[in-house]
C-alpha positions, 0 to 999 in steps of 0.5 A: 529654865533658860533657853540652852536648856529647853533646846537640849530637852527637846533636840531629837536624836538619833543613831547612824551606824555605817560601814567604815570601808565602803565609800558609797555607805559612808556617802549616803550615810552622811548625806543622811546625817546632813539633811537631818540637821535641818530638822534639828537632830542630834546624830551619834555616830561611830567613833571611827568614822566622827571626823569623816562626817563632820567633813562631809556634814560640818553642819550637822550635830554629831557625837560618837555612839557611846553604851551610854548615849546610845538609849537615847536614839529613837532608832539606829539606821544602818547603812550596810550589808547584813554584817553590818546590819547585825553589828549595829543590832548588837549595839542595839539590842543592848540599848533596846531601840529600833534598828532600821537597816538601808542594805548596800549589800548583796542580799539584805534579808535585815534591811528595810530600804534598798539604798536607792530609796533612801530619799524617803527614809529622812520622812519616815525618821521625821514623822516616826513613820515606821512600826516595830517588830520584835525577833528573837535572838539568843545567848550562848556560853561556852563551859570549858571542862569540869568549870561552873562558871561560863568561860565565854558568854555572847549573844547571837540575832542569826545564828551560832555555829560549833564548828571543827578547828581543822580542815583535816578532821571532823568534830564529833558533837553530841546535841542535847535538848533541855538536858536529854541527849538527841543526836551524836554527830561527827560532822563539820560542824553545828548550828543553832538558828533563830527564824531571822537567821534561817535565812543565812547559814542554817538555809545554806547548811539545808534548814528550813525558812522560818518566818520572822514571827515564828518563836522557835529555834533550829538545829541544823547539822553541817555535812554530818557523817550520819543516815539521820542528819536532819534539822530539827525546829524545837520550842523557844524556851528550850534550852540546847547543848553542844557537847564536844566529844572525842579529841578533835578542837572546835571553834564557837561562831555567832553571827559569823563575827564573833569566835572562841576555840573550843576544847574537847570535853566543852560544852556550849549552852544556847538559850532564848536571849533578849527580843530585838526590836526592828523597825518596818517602814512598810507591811510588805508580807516576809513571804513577798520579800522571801520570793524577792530576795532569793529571786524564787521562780514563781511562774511555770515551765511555759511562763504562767503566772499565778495570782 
């Protein structure tokens, strides 16, 4: 075995994801990538973004992140806000690696390192200094009327959300648990979460918070015209429906990225999906970065504290 091909087995490699428009994730992202190769990794990149970095880190080992190299990566870091954050966990959930997110964003419930920590994170990445989690995600179909076959197939890490077409009309949607009917609404829409969606759009359509660990799935309806409009956590392995009544077209969210119209008589099939994996530089319990991030009032009226 000659020298080249003992250096290939071993070059460590390593994914980094970024948001393509956002000068300050392109910046710490590639200053990322640069001090990497001083330790010898092979980074995969986005396509899009190859040549940007290759300016910016010309010493730096870099491919494009391809289906096919992606497995390869010990764990996808992403520079980002939650959008970018989910795009990259698609990829990875695909691949079944870590995707360890650096949040650039607003809130930044997926991320790990708010971005002025991440000095630390080419340490973390080097020593494997992090422990991974697996949550929960979900699959849907969408089956067009009278059709077996599935005519539009995704997967989803928050949430997918059956929502009307026209702002003029409300969607008249019947939801079925394991194939029993539960509730019919005329609504504006929808949704099934997963516990690291709760946070996102099922907690602005008034779901509960559910914690990352917990193995369940919720269904939260969208301003429904109806006395019983309640959300409803179910078990893991429930199988949800969505069937589209009445005249009024529909649209198929998931992860607020993807989308199909919907035709009355269609009916969406959710089911529990694939495990991400994500990984956690620290033991910081969800309950302190629940209280942190949405900035919750912990103190009294008078300013008391608790412990």
């Amino acid at each position: 075995m000659n020298r080249d091909t003992r250096q290939a087995k071993t070059t460590r490699v390593i994914a980094v994801w970024s948001h393509s428009l956002r000068e300050p994730a392109i910046a710490a992202a590639s200053r990322f990538v640069e001090v990497l190769a001083d330790h010898g990794f092979l980074c995969l990149v986005r396509d899009e973004l190859l040549s940007e970095f290759a300016r910016r880190a010309p010493s730096a080992q870099m491919a494009a992140i391809t289906p096919a190299s992606l497995p390869e990566a010990e764990v996808i870091v992403v520079f980002g806000g939650d959008g970018t954050i989910l795009r990259a966990a698609e990829w990875a959930l695909e691949a079944d690696i870590p995707v360890l997110g650096v949040n650039l964003g607003h809130v930044g419930f997926l991320a790990e390192l708010e971005i002025s920590q991440s000095a630390e994170l080419v340490d973390h990445v080097v020593r494997r200094d992090y422990v991974v989690e697996r949550r929960f995600t979900v699959t849907v179909a969408l089956f067009e009327p009278g059709a077996a076959e599935a005519a539009w197939e995704s997967v989803a890490i928050n949430e997918v959300s059956l929502e009307k077409a026209s702002r003029q009309m409300m969607i008249d949607a019947l939801v079925s648990i394991d194939g029993l009917p539960v509730s019919r609404w005329a609504c504006d829409g929808v949704l099934a979460s997963t516990p690291t969606g709760s946070t996102a759009y099922a907690f602005s359509a008034g779901g509960p918070v559910m914690w990352p660990e917990l193995e369940a799935l919720q269904v939260v309806p969208i301003s429904a015209h109806a006395l019983f409009a309640r959300a409803m956590v179910i078990g893991p392995d429930s199988w949800v429906w969505f069937d589209v009544m009445g005249t009024t077209p529909g649209v198929l969210w998931c992860d607020g990225s993807r989308s199909v119209d919907v035709t009355p008589g269609s009916r969406v099939v959710i089911r529990r999906g694939l495990d991400l994996t994500v990984a956690r530089l620290s033991v910081q319990p969800f309950t302190s970065r629940l209280v942190k991030k949405f900035a919750l009032p912990i103190e009294g009226w008078r300013g008391e504290g608790r412990n």
